[in-house]
C-alpha positions in Angstrom: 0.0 0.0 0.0 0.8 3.3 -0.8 1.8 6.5 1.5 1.0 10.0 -0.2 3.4 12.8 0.8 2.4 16.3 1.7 4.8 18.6 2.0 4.3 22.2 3.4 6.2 25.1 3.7 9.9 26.0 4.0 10.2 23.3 6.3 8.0 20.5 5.0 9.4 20.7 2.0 13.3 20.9 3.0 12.3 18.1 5.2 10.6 15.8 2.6 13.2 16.1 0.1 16.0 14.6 2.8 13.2 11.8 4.1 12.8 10.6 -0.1 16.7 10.9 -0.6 17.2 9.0 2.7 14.2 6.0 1.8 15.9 6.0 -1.8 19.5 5.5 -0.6 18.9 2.9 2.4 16.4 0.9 -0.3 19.8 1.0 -3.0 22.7 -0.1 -0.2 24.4 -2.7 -1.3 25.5 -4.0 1.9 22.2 -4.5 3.6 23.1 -7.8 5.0 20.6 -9.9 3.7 20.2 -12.3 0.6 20.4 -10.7 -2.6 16.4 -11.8 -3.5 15.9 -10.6 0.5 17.2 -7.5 -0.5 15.1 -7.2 -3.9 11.9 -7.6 -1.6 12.9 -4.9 0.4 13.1 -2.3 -2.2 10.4 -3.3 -4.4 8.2 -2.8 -0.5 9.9 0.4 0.0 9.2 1.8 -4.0 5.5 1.1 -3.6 5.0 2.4 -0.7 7.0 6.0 -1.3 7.8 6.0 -5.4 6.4 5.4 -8.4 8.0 4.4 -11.5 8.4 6.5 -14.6 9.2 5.2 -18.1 13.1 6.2 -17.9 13.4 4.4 -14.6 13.7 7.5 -12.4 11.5 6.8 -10.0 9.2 9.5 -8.8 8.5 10.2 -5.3 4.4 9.8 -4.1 4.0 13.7 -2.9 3.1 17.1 -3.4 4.6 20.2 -2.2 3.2 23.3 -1.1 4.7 26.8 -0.4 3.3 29.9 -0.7 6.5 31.1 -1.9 8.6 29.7 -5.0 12.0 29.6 -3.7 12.2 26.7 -1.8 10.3 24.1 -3.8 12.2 25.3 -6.8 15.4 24.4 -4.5 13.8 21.1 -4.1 12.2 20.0 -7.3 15.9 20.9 -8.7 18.0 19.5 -6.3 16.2 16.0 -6.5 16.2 16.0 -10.2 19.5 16.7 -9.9 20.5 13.6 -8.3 19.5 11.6 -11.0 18.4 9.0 -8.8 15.0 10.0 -8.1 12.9 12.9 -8.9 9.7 14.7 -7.8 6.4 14.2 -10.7 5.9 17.0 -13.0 3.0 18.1 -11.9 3.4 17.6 -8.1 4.3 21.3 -7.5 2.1 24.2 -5.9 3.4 27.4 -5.1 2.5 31.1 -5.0 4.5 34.4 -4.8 3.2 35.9 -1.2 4.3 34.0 1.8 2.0 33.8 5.2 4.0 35.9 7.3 4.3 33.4 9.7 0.6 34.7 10.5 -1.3 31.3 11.0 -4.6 32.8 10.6 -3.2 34.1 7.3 -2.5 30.5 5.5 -6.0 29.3 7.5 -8.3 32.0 6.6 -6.7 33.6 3.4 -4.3 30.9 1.5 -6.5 27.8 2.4 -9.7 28.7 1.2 -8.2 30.3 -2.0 -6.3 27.6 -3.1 -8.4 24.7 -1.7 -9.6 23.3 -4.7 -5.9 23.5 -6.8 -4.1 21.6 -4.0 -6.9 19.0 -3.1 -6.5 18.5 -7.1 -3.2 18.0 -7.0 -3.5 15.7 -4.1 -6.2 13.7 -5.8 -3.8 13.3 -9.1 -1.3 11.8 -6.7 -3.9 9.7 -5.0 -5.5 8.0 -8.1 -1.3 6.8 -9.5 -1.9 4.5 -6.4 -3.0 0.8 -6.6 -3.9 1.1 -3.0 -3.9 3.9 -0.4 -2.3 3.7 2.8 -3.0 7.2 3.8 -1.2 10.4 3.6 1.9 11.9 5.7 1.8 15.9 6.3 5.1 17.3 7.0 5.0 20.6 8.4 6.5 23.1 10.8 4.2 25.0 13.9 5.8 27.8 13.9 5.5 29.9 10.8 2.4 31.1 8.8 2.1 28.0 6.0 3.2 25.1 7.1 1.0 25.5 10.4 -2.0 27.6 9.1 -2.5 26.0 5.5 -1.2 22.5 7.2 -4.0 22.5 9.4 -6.7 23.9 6.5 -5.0 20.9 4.0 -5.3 18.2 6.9 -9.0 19.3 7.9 -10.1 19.2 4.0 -8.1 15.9 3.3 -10.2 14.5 6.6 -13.1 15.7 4.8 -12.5 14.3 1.7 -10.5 10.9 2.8 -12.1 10.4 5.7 -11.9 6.3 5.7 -8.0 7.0 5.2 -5.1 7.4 7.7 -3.6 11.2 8.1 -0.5 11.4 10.6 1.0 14.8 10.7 5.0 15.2 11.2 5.4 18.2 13.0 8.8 20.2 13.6 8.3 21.7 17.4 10.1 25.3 17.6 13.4 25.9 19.1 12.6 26.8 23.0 14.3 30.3 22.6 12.1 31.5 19.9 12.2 32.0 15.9 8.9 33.8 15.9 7.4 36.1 18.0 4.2 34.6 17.5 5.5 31.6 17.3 3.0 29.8 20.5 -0.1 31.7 19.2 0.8 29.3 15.6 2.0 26.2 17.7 -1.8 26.4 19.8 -4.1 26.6 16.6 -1.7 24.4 14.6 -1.8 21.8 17.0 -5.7 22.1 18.2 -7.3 22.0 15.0 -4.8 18.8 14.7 -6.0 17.0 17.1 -9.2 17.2 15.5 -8.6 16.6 12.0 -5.2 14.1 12.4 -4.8 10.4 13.3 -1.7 10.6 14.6 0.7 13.8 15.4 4.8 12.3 15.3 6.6 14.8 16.9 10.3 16.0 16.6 11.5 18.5 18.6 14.4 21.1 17.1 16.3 21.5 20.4 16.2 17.4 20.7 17.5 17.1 17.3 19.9 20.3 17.5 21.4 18.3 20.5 22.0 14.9 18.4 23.8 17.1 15.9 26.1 18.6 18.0 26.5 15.9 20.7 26.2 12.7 18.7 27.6 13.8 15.4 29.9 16.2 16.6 29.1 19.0 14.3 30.5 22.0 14.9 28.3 24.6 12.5 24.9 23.0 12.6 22.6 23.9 9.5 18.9 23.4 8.9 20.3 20.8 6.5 22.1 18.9 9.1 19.0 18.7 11.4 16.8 17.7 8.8 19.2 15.0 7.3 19.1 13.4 11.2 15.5 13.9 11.2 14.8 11.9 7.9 17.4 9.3 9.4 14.8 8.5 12.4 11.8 8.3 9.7 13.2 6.3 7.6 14.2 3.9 10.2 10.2 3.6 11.4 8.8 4.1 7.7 11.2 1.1 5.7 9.9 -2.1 5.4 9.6 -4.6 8.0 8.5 -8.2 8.3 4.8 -8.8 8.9 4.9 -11.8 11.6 7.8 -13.1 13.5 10.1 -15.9 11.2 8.2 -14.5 8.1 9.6 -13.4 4.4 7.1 -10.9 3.7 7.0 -7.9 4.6 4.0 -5.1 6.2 1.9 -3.6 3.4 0.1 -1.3 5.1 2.5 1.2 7.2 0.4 3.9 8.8 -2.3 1.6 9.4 -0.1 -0.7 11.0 1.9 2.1 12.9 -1.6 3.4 14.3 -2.9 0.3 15.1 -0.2 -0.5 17.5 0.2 3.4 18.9 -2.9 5.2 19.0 -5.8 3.5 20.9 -7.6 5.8 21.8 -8.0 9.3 20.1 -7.3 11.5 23.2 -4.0 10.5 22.9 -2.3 11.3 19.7 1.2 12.4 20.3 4.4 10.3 19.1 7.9 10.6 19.2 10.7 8.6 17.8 14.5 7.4 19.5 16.9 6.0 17.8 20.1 4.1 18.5 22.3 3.8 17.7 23.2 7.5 15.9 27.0 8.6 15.0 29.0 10.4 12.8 30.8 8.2 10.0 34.1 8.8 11.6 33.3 7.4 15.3 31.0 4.2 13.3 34.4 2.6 11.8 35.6 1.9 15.5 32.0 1.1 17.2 30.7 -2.6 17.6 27.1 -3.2 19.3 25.3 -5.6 20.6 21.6 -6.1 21.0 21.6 -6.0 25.0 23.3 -2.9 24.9 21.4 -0.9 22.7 18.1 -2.3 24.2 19.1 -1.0 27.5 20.1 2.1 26.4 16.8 2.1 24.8 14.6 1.3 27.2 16.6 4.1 29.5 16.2 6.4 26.9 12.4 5.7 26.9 11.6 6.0 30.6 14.1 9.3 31.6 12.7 10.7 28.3 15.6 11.6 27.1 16.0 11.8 23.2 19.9 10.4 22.9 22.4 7.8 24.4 24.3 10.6 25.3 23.2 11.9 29.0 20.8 9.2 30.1 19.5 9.9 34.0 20.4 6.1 35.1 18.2 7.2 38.5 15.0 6.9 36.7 13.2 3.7 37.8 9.3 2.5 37.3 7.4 3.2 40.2 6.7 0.3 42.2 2.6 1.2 42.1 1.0 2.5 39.4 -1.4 4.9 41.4 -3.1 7.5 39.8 -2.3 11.4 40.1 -4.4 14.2 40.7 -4.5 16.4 37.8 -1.6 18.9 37.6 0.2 17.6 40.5 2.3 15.4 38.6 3.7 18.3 36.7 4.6 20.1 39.4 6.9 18.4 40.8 9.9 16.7 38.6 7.9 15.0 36.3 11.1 12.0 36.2 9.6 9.2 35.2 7.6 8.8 31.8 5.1 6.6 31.4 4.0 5.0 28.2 0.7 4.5 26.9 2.1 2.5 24.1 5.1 1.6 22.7 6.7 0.4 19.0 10.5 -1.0 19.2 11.6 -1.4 15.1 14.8 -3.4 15.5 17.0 -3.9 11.9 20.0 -5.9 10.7 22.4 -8.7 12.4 20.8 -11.3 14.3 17.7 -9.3 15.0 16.2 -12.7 16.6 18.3 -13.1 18.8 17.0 -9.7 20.6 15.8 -10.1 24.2 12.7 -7.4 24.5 11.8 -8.6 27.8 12.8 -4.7 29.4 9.5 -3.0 27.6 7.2 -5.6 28.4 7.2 -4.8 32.4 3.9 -3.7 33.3 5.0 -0.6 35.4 6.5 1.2 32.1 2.2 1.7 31.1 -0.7 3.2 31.9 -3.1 0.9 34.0 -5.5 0.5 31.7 -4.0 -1.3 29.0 -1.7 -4.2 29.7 1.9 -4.7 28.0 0.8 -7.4 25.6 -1.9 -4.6 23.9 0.5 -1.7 24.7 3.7 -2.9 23.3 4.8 -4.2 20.0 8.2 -5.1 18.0 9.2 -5.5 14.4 11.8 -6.8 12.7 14.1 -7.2 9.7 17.2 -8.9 9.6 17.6 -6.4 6.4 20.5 -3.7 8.0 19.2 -0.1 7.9 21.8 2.6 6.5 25.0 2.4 7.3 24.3 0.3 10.9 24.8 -3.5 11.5 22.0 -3.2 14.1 20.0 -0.1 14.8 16.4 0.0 16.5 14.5 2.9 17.0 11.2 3.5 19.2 8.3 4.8 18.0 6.6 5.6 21.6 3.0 7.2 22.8 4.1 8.2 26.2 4.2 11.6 28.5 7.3 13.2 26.8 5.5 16.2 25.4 3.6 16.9 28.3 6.4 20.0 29.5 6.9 21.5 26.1 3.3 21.8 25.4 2.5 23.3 29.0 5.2 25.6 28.7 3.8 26.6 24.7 0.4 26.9 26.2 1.6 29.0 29.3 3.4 31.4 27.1 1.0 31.9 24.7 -1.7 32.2 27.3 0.5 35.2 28.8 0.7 36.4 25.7 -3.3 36.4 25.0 -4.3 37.8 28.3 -2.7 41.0 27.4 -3.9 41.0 23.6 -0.9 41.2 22.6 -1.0 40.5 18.8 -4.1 39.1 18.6 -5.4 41.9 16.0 -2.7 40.6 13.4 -5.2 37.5 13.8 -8.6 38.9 14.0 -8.5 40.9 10.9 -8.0 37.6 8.9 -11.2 36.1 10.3 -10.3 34.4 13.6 -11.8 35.2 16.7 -10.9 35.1 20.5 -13.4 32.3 20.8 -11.1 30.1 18.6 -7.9 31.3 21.2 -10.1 29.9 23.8 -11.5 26.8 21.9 -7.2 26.1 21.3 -6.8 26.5 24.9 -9.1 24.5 26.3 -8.3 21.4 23.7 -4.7 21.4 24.7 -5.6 21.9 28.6 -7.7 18.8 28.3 -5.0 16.9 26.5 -2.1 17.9 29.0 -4.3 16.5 32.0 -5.6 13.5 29.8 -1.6 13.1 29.4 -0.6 13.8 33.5 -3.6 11.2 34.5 -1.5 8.4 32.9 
């Protein structure tokens, strides 16, 4: 089955270009460590899920971009013709010559509703080259004007109009310090009218990833390029191909279906992140062996300190012994140490991947009390090596680990909204205060849903 694309924005489309040029390369290494037909299987999975062919055997990438500005998609469209190993469809591109402003009510209100039936054409072209539809994957940033506003307006009309099919929304979190002033008043709307309209919101944060970069890969001047390079190295490790069943040849048709099926059950909670180990510059890999047991434990440290690298792990963080409930807010307050997991997705790839002891994420205390490990936890594998790793695994986890950064975007933008400050650059595109307070109460519900784990 087939996964449809959208890219939005500056970021979404910087983003997606990296995320194809990543699945492309990882589906055409030779030394995947597998059989030469296991290896065949593995990228014929990969093309129909993310590429279709052309006549010249270029394969073009499933997506469409969208920017209300021509710059950056021209960038794109060039740089993956360029390549010559892949390319973008001639028709897949939709731009404009006035940006949003990083005003979210502007791509909403103004952009969305003007170009609505264009893009949703474009989108359906892309949608009827597929023998069967998986659903679509909206990359997007929350910060600015397009990828936020017009992300949302796209996600809500592609709701409407696919309803029966899967939408989950990749979303780059700001940096902490600020890019925009405005930057919480986009996060709130982007992410409420999300939770709505979305299946699934997967989650990268830029200070997390910033971190990897400089920590991990030991860059010293770290680009947008570099950060989105690591971030389509953590997709493509959930979004490749893996086996169906345990012992099995064949590998998962349907990824988003399968991804939601094991993550999401139940729609108040939405919100996904990905880890990944292990993740190194090339220099450091020539001199690095690993074994399963290590990286699992790392992993599983990773996963309960929520912390997003190897590097820095609090050791200190245990399970609690009980699994007692909290009283609303409480648990934010103090230290909030230990994250618990509504669900969890280990995706373990390369060397002797069955011989993998996942014991660790199937103790009870790492989950809620309402659904038990063998519902909430899930593993798959391929002995098929991912990149330029013997063994990697990365975690796909529905857990508490947004809970701070979206209480602190929701306090500041509160602050921000009790004194007005602003808000007229939003009203006079159509929204209202009453939509400020709709966003507010949405994500105040969902922060609590999240603390009552």
């Amino acid at each position: 089955m087939s996964v449809v694309t959208v890219q939005l924005g500056q970021c979404g489309n910087q983003i997606g270009f990296e995320v194809f040029d990543a699945l492309y390369t990882d589906s055409h290494c030779p030394h995947g460590l597998c059989s030469k037909r296991e290896n065949e299987a593995y990228q014929a999975s990969c093309k129909e899920r993310f590429f279709s062919e052309e006549e010249n055997g270029v394969p073009i990438a499933r997506a469409i971009l969208v920017d209300m500005e021509p710059k950056v998609t021209s960038q794109t469209l060039s740089k993956a013709a360029q390549s010559g190993r892949w390319k973008y469809g001639q028709h897949s591109c939709f731009c404009q010559k006035q940006g949003s402003g990083n005003n979210w009510a502007y791509g909403y209100s103004v952009h969305g509703p003007r170009h609505e039936e264009s893009i949703m054409n474009l989108i359906q072209k892309e949608v009827e080259k597929c023998d069967s539809l998986s659903g679509f994957f909206i990359i997007m940033s929350m910060a600015g004007g397009t990828g936020s506003g017009l992300g949302a307006f796209v996600t809500q009309k592609l709701q409407d109009q696919y309803s029966n099919s899967l939408k989950m929304n990749h979303i780059i979190w700001p940096y902490g310090t600020g890019e925009v002033i405005v930057q919480n008043y986009n996060s709130i709307l982007t992410l409420s009218h999300l939770y709505r309209s979305s299946d699934a919101l997967l989650v990268h944060e830029n200070d997390a990833v910033h971190k990897i970069c400089a920590k991990l890969m030991n860059i010293k001047q770290i680009s947008f390029s570099d950060i989105n390079q690591v971030l389509a190295h953590q997709l493509g490790s959930v979004f490749q191909p893996t086996y169906s069943v345990e012992g099995s040849c064949h590998y998962r048709r349907n990824p988003l279906g399968d991804l939601m099926e094991n993550l999401v059950p139940h729609p108040e909670f939405k919100m996904l992140g990905i880890r990944n180990i292990p993740q190194m510059s090339e220099n450091s890999l020539a001199y690095s062996t690993f074994t399963w047991a290590g990286l699992l434990k790392y992993l599983r440290q990773m996963l309960i300190s929520n912390s997003k690298m190897e590097e820095g792990i609090d050791w200190h963080v245990r399970p609690p012994l009980s699994r007692l409930p909290t009283l609303g807010k409480a648990s934010l307050n103090r230290e909030l140490q230990f994250n618990t997991s509504i669900a969890n997705l280990v995706i373990l790839r390369g060397k002797d991947v069955h011989s993998a002891d996942l014991g660790g994420f199937k103790d009870p205390a790492l989950y809620t009390s309402w659904l038990k490990p063998i519902n909430a936890f899930n593993v798959w594998k391929t002995q098929r090596a991912f990149s330029k790793y013997e063994k990697s695994a990365a975690l796909v986890s529905n857990s508490q680990f947004l809970l701070k950064p979206l209480d602190t975007i929701v306090g500041k933008a509160w602050n921000m909204f009790a004194s007005k400050a602003y808000i007229h650059q939003y009203t006079k595109f159509g929204l209202e205060e009453e939509d400020f307070l709709d966003s507010f109460t949405l994500l105040e519900q969902v922060v609590a849903s999240y603390c009552n784990l």
